[in-house]
C-alpha positions in Angstrom: -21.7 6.8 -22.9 -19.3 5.1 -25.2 -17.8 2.0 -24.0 -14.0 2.2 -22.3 -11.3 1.5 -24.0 -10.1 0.3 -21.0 -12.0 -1.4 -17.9 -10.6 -1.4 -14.6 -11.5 -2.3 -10.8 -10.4 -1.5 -7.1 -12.2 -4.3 -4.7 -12.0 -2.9 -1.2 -14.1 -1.8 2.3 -14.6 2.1 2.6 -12.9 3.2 -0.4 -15.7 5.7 -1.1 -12.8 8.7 -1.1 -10.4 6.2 -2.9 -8.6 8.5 -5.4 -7.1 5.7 -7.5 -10.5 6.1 -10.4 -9.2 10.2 -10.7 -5.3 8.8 -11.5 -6.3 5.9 -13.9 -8.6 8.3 -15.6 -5.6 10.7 -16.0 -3.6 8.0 -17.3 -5.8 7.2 -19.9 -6.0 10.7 -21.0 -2.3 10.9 -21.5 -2.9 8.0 -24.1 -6.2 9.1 -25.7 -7.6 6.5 -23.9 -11.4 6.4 -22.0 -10.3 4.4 -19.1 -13.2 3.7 -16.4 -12.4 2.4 -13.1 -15.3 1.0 -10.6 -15.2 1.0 -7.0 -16.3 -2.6 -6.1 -17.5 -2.8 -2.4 -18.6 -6.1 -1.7 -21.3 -4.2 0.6 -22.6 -2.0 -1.7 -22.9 -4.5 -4.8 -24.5 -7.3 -2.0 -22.2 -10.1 -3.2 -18.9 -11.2 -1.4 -15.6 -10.0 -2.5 -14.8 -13.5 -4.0 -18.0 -13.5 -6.1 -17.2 -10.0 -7.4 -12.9 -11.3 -8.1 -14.3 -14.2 -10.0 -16.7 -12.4 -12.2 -14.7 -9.5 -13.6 -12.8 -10.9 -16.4 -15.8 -12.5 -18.2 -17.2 -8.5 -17.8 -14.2 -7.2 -19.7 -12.1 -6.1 -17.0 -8.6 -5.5 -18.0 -8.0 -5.7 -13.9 -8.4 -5.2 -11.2 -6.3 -3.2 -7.8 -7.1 -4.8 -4.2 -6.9 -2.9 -0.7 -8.2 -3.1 2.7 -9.3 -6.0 4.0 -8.8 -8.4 0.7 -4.9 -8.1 -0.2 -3.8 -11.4 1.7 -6.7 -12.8 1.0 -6.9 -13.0 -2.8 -3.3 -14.3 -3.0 -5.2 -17.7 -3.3 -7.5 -16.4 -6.1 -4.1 -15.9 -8.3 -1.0 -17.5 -10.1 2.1 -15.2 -8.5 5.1 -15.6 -10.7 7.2 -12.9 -8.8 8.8 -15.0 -5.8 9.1 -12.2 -4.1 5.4 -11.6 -4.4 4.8 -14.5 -3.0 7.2 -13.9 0.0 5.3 -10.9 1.0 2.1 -13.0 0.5 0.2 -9.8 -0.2 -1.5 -8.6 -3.7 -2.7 -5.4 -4.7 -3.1 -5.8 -8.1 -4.6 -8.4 -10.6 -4.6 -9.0 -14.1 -6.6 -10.7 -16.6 -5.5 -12.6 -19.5 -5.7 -15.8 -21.4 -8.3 -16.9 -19.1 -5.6 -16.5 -15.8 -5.5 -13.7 -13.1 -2.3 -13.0 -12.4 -1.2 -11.3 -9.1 1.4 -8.1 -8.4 1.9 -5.8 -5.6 2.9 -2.5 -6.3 2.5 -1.4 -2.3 6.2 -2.8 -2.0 7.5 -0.8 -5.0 5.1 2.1 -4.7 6.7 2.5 -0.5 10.8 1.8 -1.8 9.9 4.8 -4.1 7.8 7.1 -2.1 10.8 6.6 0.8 13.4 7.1 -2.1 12.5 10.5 -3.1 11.4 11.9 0.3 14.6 10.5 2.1 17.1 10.2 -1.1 20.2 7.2 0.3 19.7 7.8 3.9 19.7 5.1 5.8 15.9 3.7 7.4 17.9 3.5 11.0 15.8 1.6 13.2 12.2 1.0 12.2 8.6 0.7 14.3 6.3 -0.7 12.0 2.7 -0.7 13.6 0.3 -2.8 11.4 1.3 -6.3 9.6 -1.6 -6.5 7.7 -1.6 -6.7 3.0 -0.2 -3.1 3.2 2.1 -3.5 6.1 3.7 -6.7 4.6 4.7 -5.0 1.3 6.3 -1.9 3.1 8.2 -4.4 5.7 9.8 -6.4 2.7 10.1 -2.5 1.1 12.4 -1.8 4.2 14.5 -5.0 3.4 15.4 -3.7 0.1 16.0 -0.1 1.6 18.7 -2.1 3.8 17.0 -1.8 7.0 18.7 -3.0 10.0 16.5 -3.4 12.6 12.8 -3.7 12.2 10.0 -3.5 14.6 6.9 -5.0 14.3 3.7 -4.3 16.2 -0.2 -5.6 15.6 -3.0 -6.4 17.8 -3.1 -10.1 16.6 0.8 -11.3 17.7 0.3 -14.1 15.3 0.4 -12.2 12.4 3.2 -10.3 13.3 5.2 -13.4 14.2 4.3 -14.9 11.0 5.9 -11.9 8.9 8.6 -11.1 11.5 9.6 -14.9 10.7 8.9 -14.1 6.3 11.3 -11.1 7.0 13.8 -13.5 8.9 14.1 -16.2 6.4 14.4 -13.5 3.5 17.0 -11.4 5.0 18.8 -13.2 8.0 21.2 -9.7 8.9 18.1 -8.0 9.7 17.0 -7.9 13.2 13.4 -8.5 13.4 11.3 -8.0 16.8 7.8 -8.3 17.8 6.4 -5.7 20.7 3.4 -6.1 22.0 3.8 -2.2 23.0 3.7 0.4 20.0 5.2 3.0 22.7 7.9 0.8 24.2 9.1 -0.5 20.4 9.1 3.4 19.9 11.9 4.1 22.0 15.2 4.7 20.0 13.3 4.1 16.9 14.2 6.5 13.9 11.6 5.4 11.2 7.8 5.0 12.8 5.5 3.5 10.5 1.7 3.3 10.5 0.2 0.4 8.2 -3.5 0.1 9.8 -6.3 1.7 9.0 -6.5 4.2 11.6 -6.8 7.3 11.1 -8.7 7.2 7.5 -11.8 8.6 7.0 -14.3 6.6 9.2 -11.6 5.7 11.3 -9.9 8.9 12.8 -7.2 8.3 15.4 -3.8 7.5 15.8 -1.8 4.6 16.7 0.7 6.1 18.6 0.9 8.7 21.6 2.8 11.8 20.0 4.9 11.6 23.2 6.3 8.6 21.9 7.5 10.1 18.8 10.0 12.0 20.6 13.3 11.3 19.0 12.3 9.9 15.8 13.7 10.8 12.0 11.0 9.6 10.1 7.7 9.1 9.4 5.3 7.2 7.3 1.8 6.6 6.7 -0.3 4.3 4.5 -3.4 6.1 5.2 -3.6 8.8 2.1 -7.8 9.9 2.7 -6.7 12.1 4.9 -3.5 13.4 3.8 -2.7 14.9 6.5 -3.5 12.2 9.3 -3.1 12.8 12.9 -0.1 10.5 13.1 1.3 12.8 10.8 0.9 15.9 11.9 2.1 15.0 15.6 5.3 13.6 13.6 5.4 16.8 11.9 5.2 18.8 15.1 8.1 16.9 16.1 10.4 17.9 13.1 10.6 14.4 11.4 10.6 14.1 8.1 7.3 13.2 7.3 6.4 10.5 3.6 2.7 11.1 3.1 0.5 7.9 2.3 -0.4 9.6 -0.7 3.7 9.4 -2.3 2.9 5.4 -1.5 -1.2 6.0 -3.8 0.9 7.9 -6.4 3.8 5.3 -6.9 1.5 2.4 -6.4 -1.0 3.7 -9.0 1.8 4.7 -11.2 3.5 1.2 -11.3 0.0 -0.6 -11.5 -0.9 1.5 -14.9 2.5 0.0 -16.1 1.3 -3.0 -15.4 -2.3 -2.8 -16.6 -1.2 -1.5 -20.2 1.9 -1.0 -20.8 1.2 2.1 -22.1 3.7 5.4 -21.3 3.1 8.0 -18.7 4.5 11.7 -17.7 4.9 11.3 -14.1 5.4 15.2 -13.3 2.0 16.1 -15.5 -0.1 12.9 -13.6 1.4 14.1 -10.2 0.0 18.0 -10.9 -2.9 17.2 -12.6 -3.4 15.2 -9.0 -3.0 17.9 -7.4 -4.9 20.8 -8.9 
């Protein structure tokens, strides 16, 4: 097989059914362009994550995308130029060049998109957001800039939810910001419920919130795309919400990390069905 024209990565845990190689693929075909894009499980290849980062760009990686667990943690591995990047303290994806890795996230752009054209102007209302891990950092500054009021914060480790809950604070101080340690008690009056941990992906099946406590919500939103239809989702569903598949925030994310990748240009309607089919 011929070389690619242009190498890429996603370093990540259980990203077996990751559908990000598929949409990079199509991008490169729009272009004329043999892009190939490697899963990198630290597991699998028997080296740690870190070892794997640091070896990429002397393989001819153009770059690399970042999920589950490593986002927060390779914000050390990178220069961030983007303060607001660096606020969010999260990175998704990384670039190579002139010997530098440079670090993006397109999780916080990918979710203000995904929410725009699902939801159009209205308002987030009041917003449970279970999970402040990379993922769920990026969507809670993504609320912020979709003018959310009141936010909501859940996790099993209280630290790291005080820890963002205070980033969130300091970067917009008319937001209300609260940490729970219930998910079914911050539920009540909430009109936006948010799921930003890995339950209920494949390998992890679940939910992380009763349906009974969905009663009375707008909106819904899940980061988890393999499934598309998680169970969180369809019990929003049941409900009548308005439901924003994690897949809208893969598509958008993907989309804006191609941009970033290669600058090259992209029909967003063809990628989307050719996604699809």
């Amino acid at each position: 097989m011929s070389a690619p024209d242009i190498l890429l990565g996603l370093i990540g845990d259980n990203i077996a059914a990751s559908r990000s190689p598929r949409l990079h693929e199509l991008c490169g075909a729009q272009n004329g362009k043999h892009v190939r894009y490697d899963r990198l499980v630290p597991h699998d290849i028997g080296a740690s994550w870190e070892v794997i980062f640091a070896g990429l760009a002397a393989k001819g990686y153009r770059g690399t995308n970042v999920t589950y667990p490593y986002k927060e943690k390779v914000v050390a591995k990178v220069e961030i130029d983007d303060p607001l990047v660096r606020a969010i303290g999260a990175v998704n994806t990384a670039i190579f060049e002139g010997g530098h890795a440079k670090g993006f996230n397109t999780d916080y752009s990918g979710f203000v998109a995904a929410y725009t054209r699902q939801r159009g102007e209205n308002p987030t209302g009041i917003t449970l957001m279970i999970g402040t891990g990379g993922v769920g950092r990026a969507v809670a500054f993504g609320l912020i800039a979709l003018g959310a009021a009141e936010i909501r914060l859940v996790d099993m480790d209280r630290s790291k939810a005080e820890a963002l809950a205070a980033d969130l604070r300091n970067a917009a101080p008319d937001t209300t910001v609260t940490v729970f340690d219930s998910a079914v008690e911050a539920a009540k009056g909430a009109a936006g419920l948010i799921n930003c941990t890995p339950v209920g992906m494949v390998g992890k099946e679940g939910t992380p919130l009763p349906a009974t406590a969905m009663e009375g919500g707008e909106w819904a939103f899940d980061a988890v795309y393999t499934p598309v239809e998680t169970e969180f989702l369809t019990d929003a569903a049941a409900r009548g919400l308005d439901i924003i598949s994690g897949w809208e925030l893969f598509f958008f994310q993907g989309v804006h990390a191609w941009g970033l990748f290669t600058d090259l240009p992209l029909d967003q309607d063809r990628l989307r069905q050719d996604l699809l089919s």
